[in-house]
N, C-alpha and C positions, 0 to 999 in steps of 0.2 A: 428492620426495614430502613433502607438509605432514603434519607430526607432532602440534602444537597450533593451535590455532583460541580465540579471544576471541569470544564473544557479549554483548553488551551487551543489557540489557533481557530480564527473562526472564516476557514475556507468552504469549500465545500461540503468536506469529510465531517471539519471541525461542526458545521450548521445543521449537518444530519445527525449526530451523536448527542447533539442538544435536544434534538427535538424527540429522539427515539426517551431518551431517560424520560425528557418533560412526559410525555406521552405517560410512563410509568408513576406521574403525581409527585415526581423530584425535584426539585429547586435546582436549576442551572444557573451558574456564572459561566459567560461566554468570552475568557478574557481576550484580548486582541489590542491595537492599538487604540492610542485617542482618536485619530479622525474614524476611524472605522466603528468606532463603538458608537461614537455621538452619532454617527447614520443608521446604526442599526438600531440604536434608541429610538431615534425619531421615524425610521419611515419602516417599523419593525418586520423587514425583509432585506435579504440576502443580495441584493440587487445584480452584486457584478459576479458572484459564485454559484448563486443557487435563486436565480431569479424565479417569479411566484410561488414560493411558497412562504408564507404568512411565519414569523416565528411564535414558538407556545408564549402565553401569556408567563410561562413558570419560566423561561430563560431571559436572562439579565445580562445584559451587552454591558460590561466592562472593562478599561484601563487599568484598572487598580491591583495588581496582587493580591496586597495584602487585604482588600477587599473580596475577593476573588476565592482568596483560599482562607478563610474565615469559615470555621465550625464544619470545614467539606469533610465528606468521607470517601469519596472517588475522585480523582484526578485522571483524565483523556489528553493526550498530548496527540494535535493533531496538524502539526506544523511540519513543512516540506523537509527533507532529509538534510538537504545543502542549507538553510537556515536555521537546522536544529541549537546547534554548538550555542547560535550567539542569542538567539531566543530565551534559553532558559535557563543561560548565566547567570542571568543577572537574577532571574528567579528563585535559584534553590534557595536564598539565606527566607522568604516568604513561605518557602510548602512546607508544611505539616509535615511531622516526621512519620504518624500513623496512618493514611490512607494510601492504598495501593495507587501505582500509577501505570496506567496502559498507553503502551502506543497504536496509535493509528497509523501511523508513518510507515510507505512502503519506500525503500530504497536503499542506496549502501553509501555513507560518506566517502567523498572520494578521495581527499588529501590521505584519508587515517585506514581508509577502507573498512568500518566500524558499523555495524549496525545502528540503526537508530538506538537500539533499549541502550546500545553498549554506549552511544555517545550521550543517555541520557545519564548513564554510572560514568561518565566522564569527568562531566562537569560537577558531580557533587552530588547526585540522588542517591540516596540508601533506602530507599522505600522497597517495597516490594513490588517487584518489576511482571507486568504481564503483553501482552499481545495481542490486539485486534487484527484481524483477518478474513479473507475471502471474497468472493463474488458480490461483489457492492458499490454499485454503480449511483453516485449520488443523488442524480435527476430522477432516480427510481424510488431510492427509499427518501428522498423528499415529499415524494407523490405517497407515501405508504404503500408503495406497492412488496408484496414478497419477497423476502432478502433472507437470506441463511449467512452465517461467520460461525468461523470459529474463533475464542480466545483463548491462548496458551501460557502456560506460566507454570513453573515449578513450586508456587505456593497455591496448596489446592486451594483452601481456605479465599484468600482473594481470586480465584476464577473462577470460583464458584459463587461468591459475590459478585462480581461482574457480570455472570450468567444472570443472577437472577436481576439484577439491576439493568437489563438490557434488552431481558426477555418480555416480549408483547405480542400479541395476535398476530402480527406479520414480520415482527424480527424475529427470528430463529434461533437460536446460539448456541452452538457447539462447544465443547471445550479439548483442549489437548494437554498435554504435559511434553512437548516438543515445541517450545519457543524457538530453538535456533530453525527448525526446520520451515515453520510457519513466517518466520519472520523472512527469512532467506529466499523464500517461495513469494513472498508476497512483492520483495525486489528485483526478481530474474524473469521473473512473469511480464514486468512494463519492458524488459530489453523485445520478447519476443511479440509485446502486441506491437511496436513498432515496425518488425518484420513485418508482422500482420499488415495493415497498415498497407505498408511500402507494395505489398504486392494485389492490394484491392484498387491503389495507386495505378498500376500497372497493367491493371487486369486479367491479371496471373489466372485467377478462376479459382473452384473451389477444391479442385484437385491438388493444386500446389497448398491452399490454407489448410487444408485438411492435412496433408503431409509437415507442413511448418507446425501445425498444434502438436502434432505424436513427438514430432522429433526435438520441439522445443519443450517439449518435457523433462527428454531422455536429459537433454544439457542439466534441465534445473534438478534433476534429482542427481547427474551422474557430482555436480557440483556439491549439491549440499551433502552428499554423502561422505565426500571425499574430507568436509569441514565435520562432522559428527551428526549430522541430521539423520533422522530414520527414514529413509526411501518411502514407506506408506503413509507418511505425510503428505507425500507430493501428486498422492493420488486422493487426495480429500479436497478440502473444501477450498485450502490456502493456496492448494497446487491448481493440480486440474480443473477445479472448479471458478479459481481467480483468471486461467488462463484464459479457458473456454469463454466466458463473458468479457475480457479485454481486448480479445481478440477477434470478436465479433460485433461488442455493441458501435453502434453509431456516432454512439454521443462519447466515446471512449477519450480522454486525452490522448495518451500515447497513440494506439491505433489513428485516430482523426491523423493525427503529426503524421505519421507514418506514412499513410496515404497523402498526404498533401504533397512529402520529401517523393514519393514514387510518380508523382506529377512533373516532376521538373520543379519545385520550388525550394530555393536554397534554406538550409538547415538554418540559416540565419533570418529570414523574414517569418520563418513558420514560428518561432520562438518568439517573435517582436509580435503578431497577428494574437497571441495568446494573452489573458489577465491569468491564465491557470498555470501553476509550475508541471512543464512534461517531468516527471519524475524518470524518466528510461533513458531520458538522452545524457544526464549524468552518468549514471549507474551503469550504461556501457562499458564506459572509461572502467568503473571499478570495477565490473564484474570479470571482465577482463585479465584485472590485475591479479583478482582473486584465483580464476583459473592458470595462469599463469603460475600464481605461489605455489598452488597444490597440485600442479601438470597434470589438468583434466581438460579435454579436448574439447572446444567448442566451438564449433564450427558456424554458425548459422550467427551467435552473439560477436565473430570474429567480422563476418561480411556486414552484419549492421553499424559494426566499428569504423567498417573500410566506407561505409555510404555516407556516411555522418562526420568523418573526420579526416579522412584518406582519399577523399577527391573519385572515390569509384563510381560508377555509373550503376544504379539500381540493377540495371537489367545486366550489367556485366559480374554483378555480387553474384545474380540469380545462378546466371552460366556457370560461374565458377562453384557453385555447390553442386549443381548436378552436374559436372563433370569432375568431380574428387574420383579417386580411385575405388573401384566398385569392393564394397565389401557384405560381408553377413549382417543382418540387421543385428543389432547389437542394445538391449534394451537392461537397464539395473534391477533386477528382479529382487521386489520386499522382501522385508524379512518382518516378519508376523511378533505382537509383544501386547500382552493381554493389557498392558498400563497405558501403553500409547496409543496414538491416534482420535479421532475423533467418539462420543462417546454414541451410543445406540443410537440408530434414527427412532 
């Protein structure tokens, strides 16, 4: 039975994974900075990320590492993708060499084009690497309201410890053994809630969202396939499941962005107006890159490039999609692997 738990980053994500373990009777360190720690010590809530909800009595807002990761047996790395690198530099010579470490982090670095887990084996972690995922909206599972993930990792041993370290009457957990696909999936997902977004902005209707969700699928899987992912990933919890909810909630970062850029408001005040990092308006740039390396065609993550960086006009992105050249619907059909995927409902 896991007694302490380390959280890393105490944003949103990071404030929800504290309180799912606490819930479990676990001992949480919430590491973060000094000023942020001293505020969450004293007025023990979340204020500018995950305002009212109360932290558990079992998580511990700290500064300190090496306080931090003292006696832990889970490690949650829940720090934005583009600050990953310089966060947890200075941290490795402090982690433990035996407890597994998960990410929460959806995105893809953009200098290196590196997943989060990969930029976490960058800088120096040999732990045993796993992957938080899915439909997980923080305002939600703050509230305990119903949340399903899945966590993926190639050591079954730690994600099946994570499973049960995570698992509670209202958090769910699935597990996979497709870390690239789930991680990959959880990054290409904030490109297309931004489309989303752009076109709730606009008032496109439900006709076009319902066509943006199919077809920005088709991208994220024709994508991760093309890098090793198994295609029936993208149709679980990481995939379709993270999209569908990004894509629709209200409270969504990316989507909100989205819709605000499909307003007429330049990509630069939407960015200043936020304390949350949009994770999609980087991961454009990379995702982009990444289709490029491996010539898989993406068309819908190419026009939210052109709204965001290239001066196009939302509604002229729009046109220019539905006027491509007409072709066959054209979808990546699974392929079936009794070890992968998510495990029974």
């Amino acid at each position: 039975m896991i007694s302490k738990a380390t959280v890393v980053g105490a944003g949103a994500m990071g404030t929800c994974i504290a309180q799912v373990l606490a819930s479990n009777a676990i001992r949480v360190s919430l590491l973060t900075g000094p000023q942020r720690a001293s505020e969450l010590l004293v007025s023990r809530t979340n204020q500018r990320y995950l305002p009212g909800v109360r932290l558990s009595d079992r998580v511990t807002p700290t500064a300190d590492p090496r306080a931090a990761f003292l006696q832990t047996e889970l490690v949650f790395s829940a720090v934005p993708t583009q600050h990953l690198r310089t966060t947890w530099t200075p941290l490795v010579t402090e982690l433990p060499a035996d407890p597994p470490v998960c990410s929460c982090t959806k995105g893809i670095e953009v200098e290196s084009l590196l997943r989060p887990s990969e930029v976490l084996a960058a800088v120096g972690i040999r732990n045993r690497l796993a992957i938080l995922s899915g439909p997980s909206v923080a305002p939600e599972m703050g509230r305990c309201l119903p949340t399903t993930v899945v966590v993926a990792g190639v050591d079954a041993v730690a994600v099946d410890g994570l499973q049960t370290a995570l698992s509670t009457s209202w958090f769910r957990v699935y597990t996979s053994s497709d870390p690239l696909g789930v991680e990959l999936a959880g990054a290409v997902k904030n490109v297309i809630a931004l489309a989303a977004g752009i076109l709730d902005g606009l008032r496109a209707g439900d006709n076009a969202k319902a066509a943006l969700v199919t077809r920005g699928l088709v991208e994220m899987t024709r994508l991760g396939v093309a890098l090793g992912a198994r295609a029936e990933t993208f149709t679980g919890l990481a995939g379709i499941g993270d999209l569908v909810t990004t894509c629709v909630s209200p409270v969504g970062r990316n989507r909100a962005a989205g819709e605000q850029i499909g307003r007429g408001v330049p990509l630069a005040v939407v960015l200043a107006q936020t304390h949350s990092v949009i994770e999609g308006v980087p991961t454009t740039r990379a995702v982009l890159k990444l289709a490029e390396r491996c010539g898989v065609e993406m068309p819908i993550t190419q026009a939210v490039a052109d709204v965001l960086f290239g001066g196009v006009a939302p509604l002229d992105a729009i046109t220019r999609l539905m006027t491509r050249p007409p072709r066959a619907e054209s979808n990546v059909a699974p392929t079936s692997s009794p070890s992968s995927g998510e495990a029974r409902s």
